[in-house]
N, C-alpha and C positions, 0 to 999 in steps of 0.2 A: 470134408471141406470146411476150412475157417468162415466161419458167419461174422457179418459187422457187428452184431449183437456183440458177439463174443469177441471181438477183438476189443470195440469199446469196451465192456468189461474190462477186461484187461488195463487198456488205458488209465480206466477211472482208477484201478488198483498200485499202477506203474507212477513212482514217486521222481518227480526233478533230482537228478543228483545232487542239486547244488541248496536247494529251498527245501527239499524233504517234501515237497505239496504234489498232489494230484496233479499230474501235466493234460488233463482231460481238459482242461478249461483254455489250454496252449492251442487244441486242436483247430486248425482250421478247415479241414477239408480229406476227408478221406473216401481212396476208391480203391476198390477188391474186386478180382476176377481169376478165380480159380486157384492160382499158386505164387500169383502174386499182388501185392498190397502195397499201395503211393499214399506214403502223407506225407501233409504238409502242419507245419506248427507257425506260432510265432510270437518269438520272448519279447518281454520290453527291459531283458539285460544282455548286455553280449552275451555267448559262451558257444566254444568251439567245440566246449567237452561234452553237450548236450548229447549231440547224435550221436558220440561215437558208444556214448553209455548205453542211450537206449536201444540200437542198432545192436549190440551185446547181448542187449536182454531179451528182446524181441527174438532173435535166435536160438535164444536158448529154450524159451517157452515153444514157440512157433519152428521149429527148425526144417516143414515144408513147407516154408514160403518163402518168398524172395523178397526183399522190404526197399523199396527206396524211397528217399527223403528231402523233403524240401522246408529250410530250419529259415525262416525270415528274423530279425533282427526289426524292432522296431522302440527304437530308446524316447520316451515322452519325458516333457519336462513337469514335474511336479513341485506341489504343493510348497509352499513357504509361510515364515512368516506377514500376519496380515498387515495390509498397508505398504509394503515394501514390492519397490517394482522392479523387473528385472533388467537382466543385462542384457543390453542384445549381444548377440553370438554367444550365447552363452543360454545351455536348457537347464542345465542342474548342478550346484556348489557345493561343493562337500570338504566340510572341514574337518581336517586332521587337528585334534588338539592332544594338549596333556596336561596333568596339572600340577608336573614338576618338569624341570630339564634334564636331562641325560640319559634318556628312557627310551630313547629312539625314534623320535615323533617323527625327524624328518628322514630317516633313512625309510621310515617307512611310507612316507609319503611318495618319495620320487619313485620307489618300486611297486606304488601300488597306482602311479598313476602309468605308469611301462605297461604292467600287469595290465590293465584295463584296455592299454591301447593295442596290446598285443592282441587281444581277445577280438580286435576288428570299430571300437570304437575309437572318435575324432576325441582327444582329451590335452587339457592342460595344465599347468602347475604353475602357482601363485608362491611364490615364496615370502610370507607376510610378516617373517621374523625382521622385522624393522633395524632393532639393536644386532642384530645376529647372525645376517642370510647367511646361508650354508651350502643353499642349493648349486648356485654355480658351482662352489667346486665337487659336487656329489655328481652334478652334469659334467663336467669337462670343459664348462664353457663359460666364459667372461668375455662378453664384449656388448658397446655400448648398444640398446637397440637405436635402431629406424623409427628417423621423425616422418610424420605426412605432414602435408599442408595444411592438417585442419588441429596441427600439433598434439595430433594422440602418437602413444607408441604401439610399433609394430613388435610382437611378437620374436626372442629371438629361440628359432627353434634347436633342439639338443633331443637328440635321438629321435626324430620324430614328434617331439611334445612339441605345444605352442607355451612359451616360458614367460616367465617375468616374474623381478627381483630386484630390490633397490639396492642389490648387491652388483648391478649390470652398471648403476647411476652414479655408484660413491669408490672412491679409492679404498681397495680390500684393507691398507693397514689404517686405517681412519676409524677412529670411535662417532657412532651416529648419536652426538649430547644433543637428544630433543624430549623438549616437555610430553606430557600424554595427548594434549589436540594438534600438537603439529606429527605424532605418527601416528594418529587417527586421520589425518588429513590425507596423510601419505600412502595409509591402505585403500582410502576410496580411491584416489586418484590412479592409484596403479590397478585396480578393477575396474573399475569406469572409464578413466581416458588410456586402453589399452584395445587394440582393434583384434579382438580376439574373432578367431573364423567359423562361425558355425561350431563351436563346440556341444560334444555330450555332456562331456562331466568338466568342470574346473576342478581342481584338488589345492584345498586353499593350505598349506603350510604353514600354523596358528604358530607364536613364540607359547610357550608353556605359561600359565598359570590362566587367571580368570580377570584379568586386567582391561586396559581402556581398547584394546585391538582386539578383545573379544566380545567386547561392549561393543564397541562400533559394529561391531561383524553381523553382531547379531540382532541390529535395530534397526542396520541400513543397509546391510548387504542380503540380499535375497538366497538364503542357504534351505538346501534342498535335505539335509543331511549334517549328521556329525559321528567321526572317529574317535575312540578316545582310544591312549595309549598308553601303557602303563607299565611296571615291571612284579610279578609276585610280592614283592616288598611293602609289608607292612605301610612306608611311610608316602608310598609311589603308591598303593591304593588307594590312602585315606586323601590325597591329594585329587588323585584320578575323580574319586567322589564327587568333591565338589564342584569339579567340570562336569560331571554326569546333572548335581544339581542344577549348575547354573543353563546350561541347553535346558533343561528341561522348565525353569523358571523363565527363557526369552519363547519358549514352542516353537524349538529348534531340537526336532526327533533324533536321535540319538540309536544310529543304524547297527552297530555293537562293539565290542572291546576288542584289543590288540594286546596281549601279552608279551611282549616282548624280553631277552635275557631268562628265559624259560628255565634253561638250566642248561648246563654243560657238557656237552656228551664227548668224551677223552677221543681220539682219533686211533687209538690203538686199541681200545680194549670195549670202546664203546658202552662204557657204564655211562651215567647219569648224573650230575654233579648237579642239585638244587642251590646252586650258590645265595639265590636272590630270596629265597624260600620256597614254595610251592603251593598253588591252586588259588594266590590273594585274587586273580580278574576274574575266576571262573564263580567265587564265592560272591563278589564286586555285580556280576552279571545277573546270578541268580535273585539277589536282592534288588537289584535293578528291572529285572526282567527282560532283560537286552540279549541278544546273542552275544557270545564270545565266539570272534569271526574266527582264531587264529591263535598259537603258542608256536613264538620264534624262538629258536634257541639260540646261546651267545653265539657268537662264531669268528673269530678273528677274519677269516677270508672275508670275509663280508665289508667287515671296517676296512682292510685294505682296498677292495677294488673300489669304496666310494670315495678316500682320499684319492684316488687314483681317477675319478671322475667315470668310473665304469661301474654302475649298478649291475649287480648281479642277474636283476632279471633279462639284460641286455647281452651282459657278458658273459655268461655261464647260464644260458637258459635251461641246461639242461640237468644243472645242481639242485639238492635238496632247498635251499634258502630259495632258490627261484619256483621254483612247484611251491613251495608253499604260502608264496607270496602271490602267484596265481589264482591260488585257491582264496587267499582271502581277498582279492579283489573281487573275484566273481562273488564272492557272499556278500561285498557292500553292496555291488551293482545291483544283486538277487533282490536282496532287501529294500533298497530302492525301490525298485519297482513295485513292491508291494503297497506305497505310500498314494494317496490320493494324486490324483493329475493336479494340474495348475492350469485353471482352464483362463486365467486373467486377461495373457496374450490373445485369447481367441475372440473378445468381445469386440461388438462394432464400436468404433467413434461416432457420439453423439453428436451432431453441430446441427445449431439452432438460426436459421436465417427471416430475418424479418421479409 
């Protein structure tokens, strides 16, 4: 007969699929009676894939017992930069940046905010490219949002997400000619006066390089997290870098890299075409000491469904580009959670009466 002794063993041994870590410390509650065995755990990142892994594995080790599971979900909001306060309805920011353009920064943002939401969490996307937004049409959707009476906007939502883009506020063939403080102005204004709902994550959508919207972001916006995005390419690493320096110069944690344009794999023969080069983020990572969450590879289908305002994680959940845009979501959310709490909101209000 299986002992708790020995089952905890076990446990302690049985690694997160997603973090590689001990899930002993997920445990919260375990009761064993003869041939069969209940726990219960609980993540502070979504993931759906949790149980179905360890329920796999448990099986295979224990295969007289019956296991069933109770996986809680419990998302905190953490740590930021100090002095900077948060947003309400909003626990944790996570910026996607890059530190060039054309590298995929926002395709990979609106699939990893999908990704995210798919996995059972409340999430939204910023689209913070001022000169540029993109996101409407990678959404399918353009329309002006909802004022309130207390003249914030309301949120316009596109698959599920809670959106906003000052691509929602200007006419698409209109050039945005504004100095660096008035679209510094513009990023707080569309974070702050936006009535977002209790979200987990925000997924803020950076323009590429290390400029005054990622100055502003990172002095005044309360960011929980940062992506960086990049392509094997020599000149899309050394670029990438300096976005890895500059988070790392405001102490804005830097949760790991995104490769994207990996290389090419033929649809008939299935070789491997390193067009962009080969291994620049994983090398990028290593000297960084960052995970590298992810290696996307090009994919025309891809670029079509987002002109087409159909991300693939929505449209084709069930294709390779989508699993593995899943998979790097759950590793930001993973790593996340590994980051101190933010325990700021929790403090009482001092008031002093004569």
């Amino acid at each position: 007969m299986l002992s708790k002794e020995e089952l905890l063993k076990w446990l302690e041994v049985y690694q997160d699929p997603i973090l590689g870590l001990s899930c002993k410390k997920n445990l919260k509650s375990l009761e064993l009676s003869e041939a069969k065995a209940r726990l219960a755990f609980e993540l502070g990142y979504p993931s759906k894939v949790f149980a179905d892994h360890l329920a796999e594995q448990l099986k295979h080790a224990f295969p007289d017992i019956e296991f069933t599971f109770q996986i809680n979900t419990k998302i905190q909001a953490h740590a930021v930069q100090p002095s900077v306060k948060a947003v309400p309805g909003i626990k944790n920011i996570i910026a996607v940046a890059s530190g060039k353009g054309g590298v995929g920064k926002s395709t990979t943002s609106v699939n990893l905010a999908l990704a995210l939401q798919k996995e059972g969490a409340r999430v939204g996307l910023l689209d913070a490219d001022i000169y540029g937004p993109n996101q409407p049409q990678m959404l399918g959707v353009n329309i002006k949002p909802e004022i309130t009476m207390e003249k914030k906007f309301i949120p316009v939502e596109a698959h599920g997400l809670q959106t906003m883009s000052i691509g929602y506020l200007i006419d698409a063939s209109q050039a945005t000619i504004w100095r660096g403080p008035m679209v510094s102005g513009a990023l707080t204004q569309l974070i702050n006066d936006t009535v977002w709902d209790d979200l987990d994550y925000l997924i803020v959508d950076l323009p590429p390089g290390t400029g005054d919207i990622q100055l502003t972001l990172s002095q005044k916006i309360p960011v929980s997290g940062a992506v960086i995005v990049t392509t094997p390419q020599d000149v899309a690493v050394a670029d990438a870098r300096k976005a890895l320096a500059m988070f790392k110069k405001v102490s804005v944690p830097v949760l790991g890299l995104v490769e994207n344009m990996s290389y090419f794999e033929c649809a008939h023969c299935d070789d491997k075409t390193y067009i962009f080069g080969q291994g620049g983020a994983e090398k990028l990572a290593t000297e960084f000491n960052v995970p590298l969450l992810g290696e996307m590879p090009l994919l025309p289908k891809v670029r079509e469904q987002l002109d087409q305002g159909k991300p693939p994680v929505v449209s084709d959940p069930e294709s390779n580009a989508a699993k593995l845009y899943q998979t790097i979501a759950l590793k930001v959310a993973a790593q996340l959670s590994l980051r101190p709490r933010n325990y700021a909101s929790k403090f009482p209000k001092i008031i002093i009466e004569e």
